[in-house]
C-alpha distance (Angstrom), angle and dihedral (degrees) to the residues before:
residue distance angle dihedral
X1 . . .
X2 3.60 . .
X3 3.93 98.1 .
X4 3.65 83.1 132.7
X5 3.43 102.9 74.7
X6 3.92 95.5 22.1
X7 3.80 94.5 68.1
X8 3.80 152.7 -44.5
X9 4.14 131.5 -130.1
X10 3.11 115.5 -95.6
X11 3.73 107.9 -114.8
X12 4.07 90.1 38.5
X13 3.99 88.2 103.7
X14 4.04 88.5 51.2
X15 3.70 92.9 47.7
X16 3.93 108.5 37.2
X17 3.52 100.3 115.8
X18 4.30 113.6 -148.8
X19 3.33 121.4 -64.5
X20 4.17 94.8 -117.6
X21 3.86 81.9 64.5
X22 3.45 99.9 48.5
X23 3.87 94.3 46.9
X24 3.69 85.1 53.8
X25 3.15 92.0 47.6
X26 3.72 88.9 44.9
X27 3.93 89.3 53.7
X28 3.57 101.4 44.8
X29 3.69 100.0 111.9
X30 3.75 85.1 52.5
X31 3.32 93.0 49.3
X32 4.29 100.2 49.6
X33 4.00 83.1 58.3
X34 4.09 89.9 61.4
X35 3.93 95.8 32.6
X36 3.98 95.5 72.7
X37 3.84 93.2 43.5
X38 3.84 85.1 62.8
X39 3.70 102.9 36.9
X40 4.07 86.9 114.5
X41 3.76 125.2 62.2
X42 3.97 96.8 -118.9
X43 3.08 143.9 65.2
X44 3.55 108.6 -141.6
X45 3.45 125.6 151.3
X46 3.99 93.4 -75.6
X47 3.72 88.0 49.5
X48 3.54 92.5 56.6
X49 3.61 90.6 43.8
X50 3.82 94.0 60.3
X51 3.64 89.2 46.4
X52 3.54 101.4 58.1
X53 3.71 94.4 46.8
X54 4.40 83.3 49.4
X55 4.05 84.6 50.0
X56 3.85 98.0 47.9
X57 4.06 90.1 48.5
X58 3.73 86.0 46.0
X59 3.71 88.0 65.8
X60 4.20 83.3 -112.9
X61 4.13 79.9 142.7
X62 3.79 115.9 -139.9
X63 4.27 104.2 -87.2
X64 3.99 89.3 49.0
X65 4.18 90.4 40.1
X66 4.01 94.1 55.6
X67 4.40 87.5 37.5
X68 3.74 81.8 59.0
X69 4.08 100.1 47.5
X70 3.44 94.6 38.0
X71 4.14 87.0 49.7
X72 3.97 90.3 53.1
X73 3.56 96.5 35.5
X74 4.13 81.8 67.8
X75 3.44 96.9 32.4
X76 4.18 86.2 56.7
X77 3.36 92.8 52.7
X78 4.26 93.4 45.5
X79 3.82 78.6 63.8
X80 3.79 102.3 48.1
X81 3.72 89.7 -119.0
X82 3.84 92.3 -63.5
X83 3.83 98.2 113.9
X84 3.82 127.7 111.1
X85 3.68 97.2 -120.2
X86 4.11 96.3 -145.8
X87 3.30 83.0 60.3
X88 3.97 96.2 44.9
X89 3.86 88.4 57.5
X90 3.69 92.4 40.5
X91 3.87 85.3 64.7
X92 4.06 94.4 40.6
X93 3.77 94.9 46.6
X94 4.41 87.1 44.4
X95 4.25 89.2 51.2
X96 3.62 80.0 50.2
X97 2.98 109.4 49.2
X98 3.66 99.7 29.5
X99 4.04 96.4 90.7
X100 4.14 84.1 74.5
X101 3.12 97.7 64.1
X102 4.05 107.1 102.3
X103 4.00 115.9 134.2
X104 3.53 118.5 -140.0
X105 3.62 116.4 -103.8
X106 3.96 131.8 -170.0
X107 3.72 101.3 -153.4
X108 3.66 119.8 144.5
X109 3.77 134.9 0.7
X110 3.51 120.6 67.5
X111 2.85 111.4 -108.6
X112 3.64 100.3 24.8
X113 3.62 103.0 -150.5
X114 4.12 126.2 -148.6
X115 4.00 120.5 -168.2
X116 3.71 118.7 -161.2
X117 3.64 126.7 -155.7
X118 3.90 142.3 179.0
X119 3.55 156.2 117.0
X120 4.15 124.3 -67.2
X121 4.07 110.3 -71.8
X122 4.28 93.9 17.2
X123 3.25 88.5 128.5
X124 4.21 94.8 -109.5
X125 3.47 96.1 146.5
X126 3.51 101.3 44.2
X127 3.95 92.6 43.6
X128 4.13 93.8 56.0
X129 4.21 80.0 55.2
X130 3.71 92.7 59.3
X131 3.76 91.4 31.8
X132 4.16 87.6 60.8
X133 3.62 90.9 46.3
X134 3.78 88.6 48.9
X135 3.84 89.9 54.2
X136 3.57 99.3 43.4
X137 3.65 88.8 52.9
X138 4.14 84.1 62.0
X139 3.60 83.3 63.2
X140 4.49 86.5 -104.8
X141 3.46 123.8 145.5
X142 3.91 114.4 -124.3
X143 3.67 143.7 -158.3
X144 3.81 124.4 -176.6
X145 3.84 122.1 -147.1
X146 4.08 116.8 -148.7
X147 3.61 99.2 -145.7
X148 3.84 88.6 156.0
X149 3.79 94.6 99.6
X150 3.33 96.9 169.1
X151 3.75 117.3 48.4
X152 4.11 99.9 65.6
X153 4.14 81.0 -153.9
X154 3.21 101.1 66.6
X155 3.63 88.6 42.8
X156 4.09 83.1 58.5
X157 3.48 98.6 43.3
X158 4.06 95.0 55.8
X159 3.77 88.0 44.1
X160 3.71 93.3 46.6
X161 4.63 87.0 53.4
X162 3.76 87.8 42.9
X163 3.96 92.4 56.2
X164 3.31 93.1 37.7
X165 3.96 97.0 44.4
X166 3.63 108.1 33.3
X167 3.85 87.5 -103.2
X168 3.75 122.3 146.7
X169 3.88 111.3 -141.1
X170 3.88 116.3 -178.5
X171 3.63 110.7 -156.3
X172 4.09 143.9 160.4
X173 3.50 131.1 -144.8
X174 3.93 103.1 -122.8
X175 3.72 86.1 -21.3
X176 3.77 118.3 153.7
X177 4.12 100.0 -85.5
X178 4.21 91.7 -136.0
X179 3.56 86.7 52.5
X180 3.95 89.1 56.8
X181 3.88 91.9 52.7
X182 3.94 93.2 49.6
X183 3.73 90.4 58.7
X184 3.49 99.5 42.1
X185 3.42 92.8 53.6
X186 3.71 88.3 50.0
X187 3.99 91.5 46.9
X188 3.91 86.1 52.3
X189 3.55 97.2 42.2
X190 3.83 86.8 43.3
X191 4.03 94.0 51.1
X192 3.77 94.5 39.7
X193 3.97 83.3 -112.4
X194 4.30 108.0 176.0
X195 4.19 95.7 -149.9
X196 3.65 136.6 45.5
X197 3.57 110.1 -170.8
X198 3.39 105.0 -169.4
X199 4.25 119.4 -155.0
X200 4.32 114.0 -162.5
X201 3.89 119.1 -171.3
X202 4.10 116.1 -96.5
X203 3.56 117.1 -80.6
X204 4.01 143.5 -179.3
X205 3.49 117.6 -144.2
X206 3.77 92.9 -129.1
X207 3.98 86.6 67.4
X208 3.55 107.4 89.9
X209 3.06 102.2 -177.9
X210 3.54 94.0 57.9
X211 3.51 97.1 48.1
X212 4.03 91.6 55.1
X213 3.70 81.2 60.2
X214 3.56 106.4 55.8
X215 4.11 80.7 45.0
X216 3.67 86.2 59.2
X217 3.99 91.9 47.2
X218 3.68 93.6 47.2
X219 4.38 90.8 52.6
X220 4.05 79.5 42.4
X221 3.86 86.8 60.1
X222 3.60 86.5 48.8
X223 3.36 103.0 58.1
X224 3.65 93.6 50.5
X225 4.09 87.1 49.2
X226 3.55 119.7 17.6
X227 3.27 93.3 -148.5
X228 3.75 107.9 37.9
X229 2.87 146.6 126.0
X230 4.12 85.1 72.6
X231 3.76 86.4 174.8
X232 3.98 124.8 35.3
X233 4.13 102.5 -175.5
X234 4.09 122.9 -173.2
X235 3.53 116.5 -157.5
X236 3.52 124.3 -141.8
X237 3.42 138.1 -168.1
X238 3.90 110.8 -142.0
X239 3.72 101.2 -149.4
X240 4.15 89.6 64.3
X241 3.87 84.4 75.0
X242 3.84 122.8 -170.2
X243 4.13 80.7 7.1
X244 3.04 94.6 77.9
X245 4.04 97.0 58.4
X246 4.24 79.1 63.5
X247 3.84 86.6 52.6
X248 4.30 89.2 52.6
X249 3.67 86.8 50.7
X250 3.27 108.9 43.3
X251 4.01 95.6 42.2
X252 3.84 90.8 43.7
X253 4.24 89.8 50.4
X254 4.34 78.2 60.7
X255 3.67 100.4 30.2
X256 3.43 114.0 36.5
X257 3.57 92.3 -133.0
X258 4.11 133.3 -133.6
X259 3.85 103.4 179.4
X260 3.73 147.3 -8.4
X261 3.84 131.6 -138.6
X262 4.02 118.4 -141.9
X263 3.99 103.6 -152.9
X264 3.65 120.2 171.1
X265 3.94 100.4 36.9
X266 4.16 89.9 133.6
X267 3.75 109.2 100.8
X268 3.93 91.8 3.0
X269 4.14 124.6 135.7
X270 3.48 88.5 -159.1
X271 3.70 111.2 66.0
X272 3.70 85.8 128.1
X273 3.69 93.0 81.6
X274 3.85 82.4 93.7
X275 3.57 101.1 68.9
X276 4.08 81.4 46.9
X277 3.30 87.4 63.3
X278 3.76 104.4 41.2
X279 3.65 88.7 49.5
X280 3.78 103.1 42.7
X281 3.73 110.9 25.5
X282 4.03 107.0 8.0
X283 4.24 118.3 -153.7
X284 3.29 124.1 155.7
X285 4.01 109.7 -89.7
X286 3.98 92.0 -137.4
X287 3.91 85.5 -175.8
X288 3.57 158.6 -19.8
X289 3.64 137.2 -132.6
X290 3.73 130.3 -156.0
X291 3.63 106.9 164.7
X292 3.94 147.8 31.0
X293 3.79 88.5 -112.4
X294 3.95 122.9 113.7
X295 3.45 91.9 -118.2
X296 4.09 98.2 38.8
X297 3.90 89.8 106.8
X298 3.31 121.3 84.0
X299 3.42 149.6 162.9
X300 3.93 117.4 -80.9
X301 3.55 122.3 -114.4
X302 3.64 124.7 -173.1
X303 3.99 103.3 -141.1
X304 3.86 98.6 33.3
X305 3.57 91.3 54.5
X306 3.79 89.9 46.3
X307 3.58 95.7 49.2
X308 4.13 89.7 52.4
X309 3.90 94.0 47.4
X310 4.07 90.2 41.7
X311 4.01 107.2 32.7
């Protein structure tokens, strides 16, 4: 379960191929659904046809979907019909998609805390792993707080990075998760730490309860720093599809929140979920993952994911 962190083959390093490859690798399946829509060199009205049933099975969603044909039904007829319409929709879908882009940057407050929600099987846990590495690798000091109070593996699984990494991870068996965050933040203010990357237990929207509780933990954070958290991150799981636009509004209503991570997009038919979600409810997509490895999470940009999902 936590090979992750534990260790990596040997000849991985030497045969990782790029990351642009591996995302379009990643979006393949998303990619086949748009590739026979454009097989012809027009786009007449059967053309456009064909592309708005490949957009709605992408997971495109229906406002975004007719935004897109009505943006390269004008842009087709700026060009006089002369156009190569992949690469008309390959500049819609980037002017559409373009507004997400917004790196992560720890400027600031010391320590510069992060919280992390989501629903069960996001990927939270894992993400925060590959989000430490990713700060360590800016040369910033990181602690990791185990708000997840609940589920004793993802307890484990921080614990098991933090050995492993030089990490410090404050955690409580069954504790209450708010109190978690309050010490951590002391522990990293205490140790001069740069990051607090801070884990919550799995959640649906539809559980109040649960949501009134990571409300409380986020005023908890609060009162510890005034003006943390700096970054409020929802992580999604591609494959859920136009779901997960109901998870970025619903956790944003409680959150208020700064950025989203896209984990799972490798082997998904419904990468399109990200034009959804620039069109209907737009946070910045901080990053995206397609891939189990350490360094499969990176930061989103606009026209390299477009030209994996499009070709």
């Amino acid at each position: 379960m936590f090979d992750l962190f534990k260790r990596k083959p040997p000849a991985e390093a030497a045969e990782k191929k790029p990351w642009t490859e591996r995302l379009k690798e990643g979006l393949s399946r998303s990619r086949e659904k748009l590739a026979g829509a454009l097989s012809r060199r027009t786009l007449d009205a059967e053309t456009l046809e064909a592309l708005e049933t490949a957009l709605v099975t992408a997971d495109v969603g229906m406002p975004a979907t007719r935004h897109l044909l009505d943006d390269l039904s004008a842009r087709w007829k700026r060009s006089g019909g002369d156009a190569d319409p992949k690469a008309v929709l390959r500049a819609a879908l980037t002017e559409l998609l373009a507004p997400l882009e917004a790196p992560l940057v720890v400027t600031g407050a010391r320590p510069f805390v992060i919280m992390l929600a989501g629903v069960n099987g996001a990927g939270k846990t894992t993400s925060i792993g590959k989000l430490a590495k990713h700060f360590q690798a800016q040369g910033l000091s990181v602690l990791l707080a185990a708000g997840d109070t609940f589920r004793a593996a993802a307890r484990e699984q921080l614990t098991v990075w933090g050995d492993r990494n030089g990490v410090a991870v404050i955690a409580q068996e069954g504790g209450d998760p708010a109190a978690v965050m309050f010490d951590a933040i002391a522990a990293a203010r205490a140790r001069g730490i740069d990051v607090v990357l801070a884990d919550t237990a799995g959640r649906l929207p539809t559980q109040l309860n649960l949501m009134d509780e990571i409300r409380k933990v986020r005023r908890v954070i609060q009162k510890a720093d005034p003006t943390a958290p700096h970054e409020t991150l929802l992580v999604l799981d591609a494959n859920t599809g136009q779901n997960a636009l109901a998870q970025v509004q619903a956790f944003d209503a409680a959150l208020q929140l700064t950025g989203l991570i896209l984990t799972k997009l490798d082997g998904t038919a419904k990468g399109g979920v990200v034009a959804a979600i620039a069109k209907q409810h737009p946070i910045p997509l901080k990053y995206i993952g397609v891939g189990e490895g350490v360094d499969d999470l990176r930061p989103f940009v606009a026209a390299e994911f477009v030209e994996a999902l499009v070709g």
